[in-house]
N, C-alpha and C positions, 0 to 999 in steps of 0.2 A: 800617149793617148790610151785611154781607156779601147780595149776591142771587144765589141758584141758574141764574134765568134769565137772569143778564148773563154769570155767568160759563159757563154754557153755550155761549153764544150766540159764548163765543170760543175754545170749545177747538174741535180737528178732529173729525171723525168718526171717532176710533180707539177704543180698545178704554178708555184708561184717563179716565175722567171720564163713562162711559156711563151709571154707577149713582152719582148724585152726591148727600150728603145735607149739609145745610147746617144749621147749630141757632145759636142766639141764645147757647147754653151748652152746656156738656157736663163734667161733672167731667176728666175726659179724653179726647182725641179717640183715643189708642192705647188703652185700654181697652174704649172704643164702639167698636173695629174687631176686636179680637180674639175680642170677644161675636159682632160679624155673622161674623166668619171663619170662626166654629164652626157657623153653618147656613147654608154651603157659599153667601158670596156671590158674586155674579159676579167674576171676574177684572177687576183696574180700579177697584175699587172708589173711590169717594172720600169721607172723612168729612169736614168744616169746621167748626170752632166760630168763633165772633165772641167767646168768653172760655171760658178754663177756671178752673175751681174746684179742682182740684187736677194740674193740670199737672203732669207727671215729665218728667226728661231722664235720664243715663247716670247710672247707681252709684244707684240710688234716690233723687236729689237732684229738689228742689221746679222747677216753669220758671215765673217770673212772668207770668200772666197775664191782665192786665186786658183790657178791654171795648173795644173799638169801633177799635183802632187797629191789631192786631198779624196773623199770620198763625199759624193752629195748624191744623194739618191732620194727618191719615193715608191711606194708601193700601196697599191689599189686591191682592195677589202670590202664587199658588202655581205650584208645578211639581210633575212628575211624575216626572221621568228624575233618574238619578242627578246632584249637582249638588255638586261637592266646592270650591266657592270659596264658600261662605256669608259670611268672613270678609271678603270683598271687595264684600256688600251693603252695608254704610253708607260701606264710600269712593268706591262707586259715587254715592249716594246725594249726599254732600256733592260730589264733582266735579259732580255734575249741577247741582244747584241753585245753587254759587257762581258756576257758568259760565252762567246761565237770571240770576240776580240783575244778575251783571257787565254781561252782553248790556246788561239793560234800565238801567240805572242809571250805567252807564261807570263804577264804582266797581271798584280792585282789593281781591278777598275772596281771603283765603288760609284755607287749612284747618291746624287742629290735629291731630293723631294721635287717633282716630281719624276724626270728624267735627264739630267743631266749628268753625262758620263765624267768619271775624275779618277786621275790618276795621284795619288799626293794629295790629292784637295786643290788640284788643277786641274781644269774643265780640258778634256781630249775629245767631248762632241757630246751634240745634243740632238734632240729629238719635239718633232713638232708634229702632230696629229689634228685631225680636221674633218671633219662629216659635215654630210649633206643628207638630205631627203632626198632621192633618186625617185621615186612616184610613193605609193599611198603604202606599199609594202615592204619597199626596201628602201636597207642604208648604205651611205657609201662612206666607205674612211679608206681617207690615205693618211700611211705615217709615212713621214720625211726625217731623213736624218742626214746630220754633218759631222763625221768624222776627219777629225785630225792625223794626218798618216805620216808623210814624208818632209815634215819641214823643222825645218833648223829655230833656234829661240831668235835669232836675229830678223828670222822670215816674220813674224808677226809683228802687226802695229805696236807701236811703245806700251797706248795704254791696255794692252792684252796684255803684254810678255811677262808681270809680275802673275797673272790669274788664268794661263794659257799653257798648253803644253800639245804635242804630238807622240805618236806612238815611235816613231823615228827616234825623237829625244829620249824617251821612257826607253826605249830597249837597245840601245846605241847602234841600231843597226836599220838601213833602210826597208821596205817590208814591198810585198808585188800586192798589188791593191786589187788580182783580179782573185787571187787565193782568198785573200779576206773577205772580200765580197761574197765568195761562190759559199762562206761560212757563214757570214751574217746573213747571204737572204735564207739559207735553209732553216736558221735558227729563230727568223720572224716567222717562217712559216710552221714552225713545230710550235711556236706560242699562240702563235693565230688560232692553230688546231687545238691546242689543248685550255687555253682561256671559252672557244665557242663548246665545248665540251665538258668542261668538267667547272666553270666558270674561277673567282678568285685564286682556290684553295689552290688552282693549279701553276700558279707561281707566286705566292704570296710569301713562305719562306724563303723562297731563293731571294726573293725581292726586300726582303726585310733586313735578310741576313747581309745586305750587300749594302743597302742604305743609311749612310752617312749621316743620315740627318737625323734619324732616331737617334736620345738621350744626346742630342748637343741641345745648348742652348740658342736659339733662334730669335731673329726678329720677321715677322711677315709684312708686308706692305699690300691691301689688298687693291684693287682695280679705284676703288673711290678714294682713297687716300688716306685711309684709317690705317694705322701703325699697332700690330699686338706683337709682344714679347713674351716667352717662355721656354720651356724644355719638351723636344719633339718625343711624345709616348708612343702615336703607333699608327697603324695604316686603319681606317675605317674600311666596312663592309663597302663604298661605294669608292678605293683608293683615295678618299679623302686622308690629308694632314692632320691629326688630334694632337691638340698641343696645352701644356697646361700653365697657363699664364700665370708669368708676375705682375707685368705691369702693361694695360690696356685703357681703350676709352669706352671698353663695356660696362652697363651696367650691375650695380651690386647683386642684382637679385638674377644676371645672369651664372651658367657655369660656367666651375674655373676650367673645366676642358673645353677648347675650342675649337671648330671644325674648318678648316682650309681647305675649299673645294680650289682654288683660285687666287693665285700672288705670287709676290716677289719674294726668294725664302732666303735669308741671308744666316750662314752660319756664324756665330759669335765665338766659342768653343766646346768643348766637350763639357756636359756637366758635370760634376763632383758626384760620387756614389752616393751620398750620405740623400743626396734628391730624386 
């Protein structure tokens, strides 16, 4: 089991991990943070489950997870002042935690568009972020994240284990989930601060240099059902996907760069230099 007081005992004195709640269970850990969000919890917040019951990640897809091995957490975020890079929360989000994982485990993690963590080009956790309007002045975001830690290729579902990995697997060695933790929440919080401050530029290369998705060729699937294919070029000012299509059901007189604020990013392979 996950312990409150171990993992207290190793974060800093800062602001995020001051109000820490830890559960043996939780249907989900973003769900239980959006309940506290709504009566106005402190800034920093942190939720922990040691298993979810109904786990989500991005697009309303299921996050498997069982008991006693994995990392699911959420953490509670608002502001006040005008804040026009929102779309630049979860690539902050995942630059942070693959750069907090890498530190501790000397493993290289690359990121998928928009935050899916991969080790090999196998997902080792994802990230799912979420706002609200808290009254007329403020916002509230929690990111939630699933990491994969302690479990064996045998431990995941069938249809995971070909597109799935853990950090256990990657590094052949089991890992203390309270040390990695007391890394990843500092490192959400040093992006928190440095995205409210200094906005994109402040992790935009790390975040570029680490994602996978750039110069592969892709298919996107968007929320309606429209399918566009191409070669991913670059992160827009608003963390938008620009992608420059081959083949789509755009019209002629649209551009051939595309904007993907929103979808399903499938990578096909890396593209040839000569594109």
């Amino acid at each position: 089991m996950l312990s409150p007081e171990t993992l207290a005992s190793l974060l800093p004195q800062k602001t995020l991990g001051q109000s820490l709640f830890v559960f043996e269970e939780l249907p989900s850990t973003n769900t239980y943070a959006l309940e506290l969000g709504k009566n106005t919890m402190p800034q920093g917040t942190v939720i922990l489950a040691d298993s979810q019951t109904v786990g989500r990640g991005r697009l309303q897809r299921s996050w498997f997870s069982p008991p006693g091995a994995n990392i699911y957490g959420s953490v509670i975020f608002s502001f006040t002042r005008p804040f026009q890079t929102m779309g630049w929360i979860p690539l902050m989000a995942g630059t942070a935690l693959a750069e907090a994982i890498g530190d501790h485990t000397n493993l290289q993690l690359t990121l998928k568009w928009p935050n899916d963590i991969l080790i090999t080009e196998r997902k080792v956790g994802g990230i799912l972020c979420e706002s609200f309007k808290r009254n007329s002045a403020e916002t509230c975001v929690v990111i939630g994240f699933g990491i994969n830690v302690n479990l064996s290729q045998a431990t995941f579902p069938k249809d995971l284990q070909p597109i799935a990995t853990s950090l256990q697997i990657q590094a052949q060695r089991p890992l203390d989930r309270h040390q990695l933790l007391s890394r990843m929440i500092v490192a959400l919080e040093q992006g928190w601060e440095a995205l409210l401050a200094d906005g994109p530029p402040s992790c935009r290369l790390a975040y570029t240099a680490r994602c996978s998705t750039l110069g592969s060729q892709i298919q996107a699937q968007f929320p309606d059902g429209r399918e566009v294919k191409g070669v991913a070029q670059s992160i827009g000012e608003q963390g938008q996907l620009q992608i420059q299509t081959a083949t789509s059901d755009l019209t002629e007189q649209s551009a051939k760069i595309v904007d993907i604020h929103s979808g399903d990013i499938r990578h096909i392979r890396k593209a040839s230099t000569s594109q």
